[in-house]
ChimeraX commands (.cxc) that place a marker at each C-alpha (Angstrom):
marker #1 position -14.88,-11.25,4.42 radius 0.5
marker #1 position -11.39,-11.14,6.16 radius 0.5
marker #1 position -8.09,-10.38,4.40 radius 0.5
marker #1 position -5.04,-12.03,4.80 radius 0.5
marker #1 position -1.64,-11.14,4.11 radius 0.5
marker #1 position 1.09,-13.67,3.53 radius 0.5
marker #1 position 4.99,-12.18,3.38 radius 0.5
marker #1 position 6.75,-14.97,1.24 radius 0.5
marker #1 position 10.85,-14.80,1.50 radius 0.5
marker #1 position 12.24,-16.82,-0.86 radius 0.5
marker #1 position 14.19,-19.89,-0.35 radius 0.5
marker #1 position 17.50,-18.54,-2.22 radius 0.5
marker #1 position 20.52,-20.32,-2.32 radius 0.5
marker #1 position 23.07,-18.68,0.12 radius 0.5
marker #1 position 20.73,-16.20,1.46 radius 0.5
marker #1 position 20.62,-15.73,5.13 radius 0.5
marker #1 position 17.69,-16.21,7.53 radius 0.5
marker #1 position 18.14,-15.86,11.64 radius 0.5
marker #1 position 15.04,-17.76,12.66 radius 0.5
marker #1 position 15.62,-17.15,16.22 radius 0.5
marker #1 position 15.61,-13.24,15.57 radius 0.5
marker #1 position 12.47,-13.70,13.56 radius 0.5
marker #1 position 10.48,-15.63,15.85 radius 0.5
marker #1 position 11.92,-13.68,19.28 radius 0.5
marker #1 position 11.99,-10.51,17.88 radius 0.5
marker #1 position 10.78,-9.56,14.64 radius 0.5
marker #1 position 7.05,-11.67,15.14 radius 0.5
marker #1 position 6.71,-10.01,18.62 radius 0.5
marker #1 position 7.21,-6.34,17.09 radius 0.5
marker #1 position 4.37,-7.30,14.75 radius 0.5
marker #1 position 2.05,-8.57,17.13 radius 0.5
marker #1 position 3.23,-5.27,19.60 radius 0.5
marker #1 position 2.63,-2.78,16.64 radius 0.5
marker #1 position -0.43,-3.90,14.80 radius 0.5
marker #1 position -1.63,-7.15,17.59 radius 0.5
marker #1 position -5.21,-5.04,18.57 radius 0.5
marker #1 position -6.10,-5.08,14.76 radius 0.5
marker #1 position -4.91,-8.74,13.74 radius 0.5
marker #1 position -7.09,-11.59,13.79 radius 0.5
marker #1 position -4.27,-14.08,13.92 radius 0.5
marker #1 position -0.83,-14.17,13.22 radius 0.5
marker #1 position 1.64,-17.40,12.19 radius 0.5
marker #1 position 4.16,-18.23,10.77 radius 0.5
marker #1 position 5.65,-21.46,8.83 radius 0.5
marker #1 position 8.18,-23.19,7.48 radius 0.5
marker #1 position 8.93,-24.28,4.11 radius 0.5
marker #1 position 10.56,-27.70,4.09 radius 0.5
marker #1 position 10.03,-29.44,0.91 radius 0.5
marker #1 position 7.91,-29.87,-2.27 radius 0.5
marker #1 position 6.26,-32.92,-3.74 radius 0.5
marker #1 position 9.22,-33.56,-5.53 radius 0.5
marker #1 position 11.85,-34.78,-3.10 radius 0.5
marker #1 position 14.43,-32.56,-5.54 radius 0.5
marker #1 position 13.44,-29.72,-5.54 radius 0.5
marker #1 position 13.74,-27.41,-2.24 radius 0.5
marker #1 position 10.60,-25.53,-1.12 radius 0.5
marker #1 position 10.33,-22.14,-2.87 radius 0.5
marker #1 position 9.93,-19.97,0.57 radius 0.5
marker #1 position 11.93,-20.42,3.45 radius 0.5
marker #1 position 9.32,-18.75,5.70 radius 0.5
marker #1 position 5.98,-17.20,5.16 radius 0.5
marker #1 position 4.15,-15.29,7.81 radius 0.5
marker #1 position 0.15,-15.27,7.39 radius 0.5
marker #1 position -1.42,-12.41,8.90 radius 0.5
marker #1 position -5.29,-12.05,9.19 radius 0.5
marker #1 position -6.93,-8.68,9.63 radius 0.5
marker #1 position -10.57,-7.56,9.09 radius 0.5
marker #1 position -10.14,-5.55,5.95 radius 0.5
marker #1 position -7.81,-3.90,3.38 radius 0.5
marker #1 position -8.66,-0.47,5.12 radius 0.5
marker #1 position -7.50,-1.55,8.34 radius 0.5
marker #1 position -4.33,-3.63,6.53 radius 0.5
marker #1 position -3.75,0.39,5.33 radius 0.5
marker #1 position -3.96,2.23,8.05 radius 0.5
marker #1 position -1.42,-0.57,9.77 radius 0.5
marker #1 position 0.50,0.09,6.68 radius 0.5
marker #1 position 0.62,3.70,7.88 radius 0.5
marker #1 position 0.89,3.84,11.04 radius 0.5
marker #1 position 3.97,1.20,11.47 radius 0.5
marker #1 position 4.56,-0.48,8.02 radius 0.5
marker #1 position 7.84,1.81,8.04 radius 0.5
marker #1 position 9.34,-0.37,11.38 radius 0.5
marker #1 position 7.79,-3.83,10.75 radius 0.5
marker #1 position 9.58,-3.37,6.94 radius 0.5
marker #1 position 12.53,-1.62,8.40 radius 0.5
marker #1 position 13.26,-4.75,10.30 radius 0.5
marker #1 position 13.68,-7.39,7.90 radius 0.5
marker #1 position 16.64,-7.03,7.00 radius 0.5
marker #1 position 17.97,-7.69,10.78 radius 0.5
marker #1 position 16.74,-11.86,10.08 radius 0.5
marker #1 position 17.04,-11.86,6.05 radius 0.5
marker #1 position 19.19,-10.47,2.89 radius 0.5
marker #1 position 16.16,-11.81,0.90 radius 0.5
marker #1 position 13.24,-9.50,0.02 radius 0.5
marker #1 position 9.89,-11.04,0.59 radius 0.5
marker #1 position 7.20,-11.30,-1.91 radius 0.5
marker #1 position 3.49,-9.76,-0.25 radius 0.5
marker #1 position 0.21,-11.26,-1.46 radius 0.5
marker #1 position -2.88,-9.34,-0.47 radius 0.5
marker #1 position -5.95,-12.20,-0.12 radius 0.5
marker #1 position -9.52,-11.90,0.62 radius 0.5
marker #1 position -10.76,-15.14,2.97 radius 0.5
marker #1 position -13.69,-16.60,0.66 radius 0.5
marker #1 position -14.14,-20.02,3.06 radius 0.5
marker link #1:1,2 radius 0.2
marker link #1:2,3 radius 0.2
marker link #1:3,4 radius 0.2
marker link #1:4,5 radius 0.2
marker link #1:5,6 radius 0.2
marker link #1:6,7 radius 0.2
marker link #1:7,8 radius 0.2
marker link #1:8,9 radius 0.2
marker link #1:9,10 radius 0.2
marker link #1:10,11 radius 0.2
marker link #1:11,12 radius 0.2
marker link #1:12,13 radius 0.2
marker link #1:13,14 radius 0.2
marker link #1:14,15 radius 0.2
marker link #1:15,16 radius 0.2
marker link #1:16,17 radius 0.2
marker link #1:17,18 radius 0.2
marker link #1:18,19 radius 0.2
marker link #1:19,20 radius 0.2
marker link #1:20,21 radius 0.2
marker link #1:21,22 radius 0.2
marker link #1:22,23 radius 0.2
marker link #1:23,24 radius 0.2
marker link #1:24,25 radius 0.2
marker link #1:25,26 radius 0.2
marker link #1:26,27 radius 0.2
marker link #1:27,28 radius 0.2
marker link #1:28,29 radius 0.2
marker link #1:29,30 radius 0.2
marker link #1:30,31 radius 0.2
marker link #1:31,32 radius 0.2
marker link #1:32,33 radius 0.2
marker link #1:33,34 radius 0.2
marker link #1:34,35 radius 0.2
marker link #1:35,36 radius 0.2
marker link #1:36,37 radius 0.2
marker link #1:37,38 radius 0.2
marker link #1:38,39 radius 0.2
marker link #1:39,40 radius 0.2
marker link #1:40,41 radius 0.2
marker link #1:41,42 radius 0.2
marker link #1:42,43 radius 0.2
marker link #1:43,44 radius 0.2
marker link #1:44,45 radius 0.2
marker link #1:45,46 radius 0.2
marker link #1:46,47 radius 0.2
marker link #1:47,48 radius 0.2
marker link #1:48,49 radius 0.2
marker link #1:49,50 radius 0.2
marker link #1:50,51 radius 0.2
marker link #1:51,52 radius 0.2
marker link #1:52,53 radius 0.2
marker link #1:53,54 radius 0.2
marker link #1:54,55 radius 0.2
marker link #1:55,56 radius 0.2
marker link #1:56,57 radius 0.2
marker link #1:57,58 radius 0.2
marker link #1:58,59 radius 0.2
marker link #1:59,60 radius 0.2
marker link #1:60,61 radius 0.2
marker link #1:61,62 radius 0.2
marker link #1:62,63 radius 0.2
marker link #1:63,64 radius 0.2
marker link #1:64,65 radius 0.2
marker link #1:65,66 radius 0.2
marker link #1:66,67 radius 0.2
marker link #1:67,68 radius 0.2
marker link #1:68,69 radius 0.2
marker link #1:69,70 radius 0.2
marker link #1:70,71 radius 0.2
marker link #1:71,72 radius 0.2
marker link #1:72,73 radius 0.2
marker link #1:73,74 radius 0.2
marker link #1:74,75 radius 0.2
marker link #1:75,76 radius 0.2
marker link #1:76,77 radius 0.2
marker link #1:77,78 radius 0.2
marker link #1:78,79 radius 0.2
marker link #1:79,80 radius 0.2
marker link #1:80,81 radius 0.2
marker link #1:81,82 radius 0.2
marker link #1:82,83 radius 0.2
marker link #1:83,84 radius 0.2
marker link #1:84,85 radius 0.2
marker link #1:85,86 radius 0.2
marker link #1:86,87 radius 0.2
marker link #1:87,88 radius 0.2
marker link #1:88,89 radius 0.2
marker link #1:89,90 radius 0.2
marker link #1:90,91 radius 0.2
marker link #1:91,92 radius 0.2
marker link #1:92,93 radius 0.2
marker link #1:93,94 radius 0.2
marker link #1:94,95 radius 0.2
marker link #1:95,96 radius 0.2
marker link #1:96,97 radius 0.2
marker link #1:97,98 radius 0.2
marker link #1:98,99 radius 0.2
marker link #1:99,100 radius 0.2
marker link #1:100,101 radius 0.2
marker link #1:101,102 radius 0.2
marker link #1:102,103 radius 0.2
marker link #1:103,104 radius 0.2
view
């Protein structure tokens, strides 16, 4: 099976998020740094919840799909240092990292 990653930044009040540097910049390092090993790459936007009060948790998450944890490692090593040293060029908000196997 496939793993995915998905980098969660939160939606908190006041924070700041450049979406044009993200999407220009920051998703085309990815894709130049770690593209040969990633199945697919995407990101979204949070906009809302089911309850029309309440603000989506994330602002953005990206979803990155790879073929396994060992190769989501040796990414890790050989560039996590630049892809994480960039974030805080779009965002003052640290992003939460989940680590999924694809089961369907």
């Amino acid at each position: 099976m496939t793993t995915t990653v998905t980098v969660m930044y939160p939606n908190t009040p006041g924070s700041k998020f450049d979406m044009g540097y993200y999407l220009d910049t920051h998703i085309p390092l990815v894709n130049k740094l770690w593209g040969d090993k990633l199945i697919s790459v995407r990101a979204v936007k949070g906009i809302a919840t089911p309850d029309p009060a309440t603000p989506a948790p994330y602002q953005v998450m990206a979803i990155l799909e790879m073929e396994s944890p060992d190769v989501l490692q040796q990414l890790i090593a050989d560039h996590g240092q630049e892809v994480m040293g960039d974030i805080p060029n779009f965002t003052d908000v640290s992003p939460a990292v989940q680590i999924s196997e694809n089961i369907g």
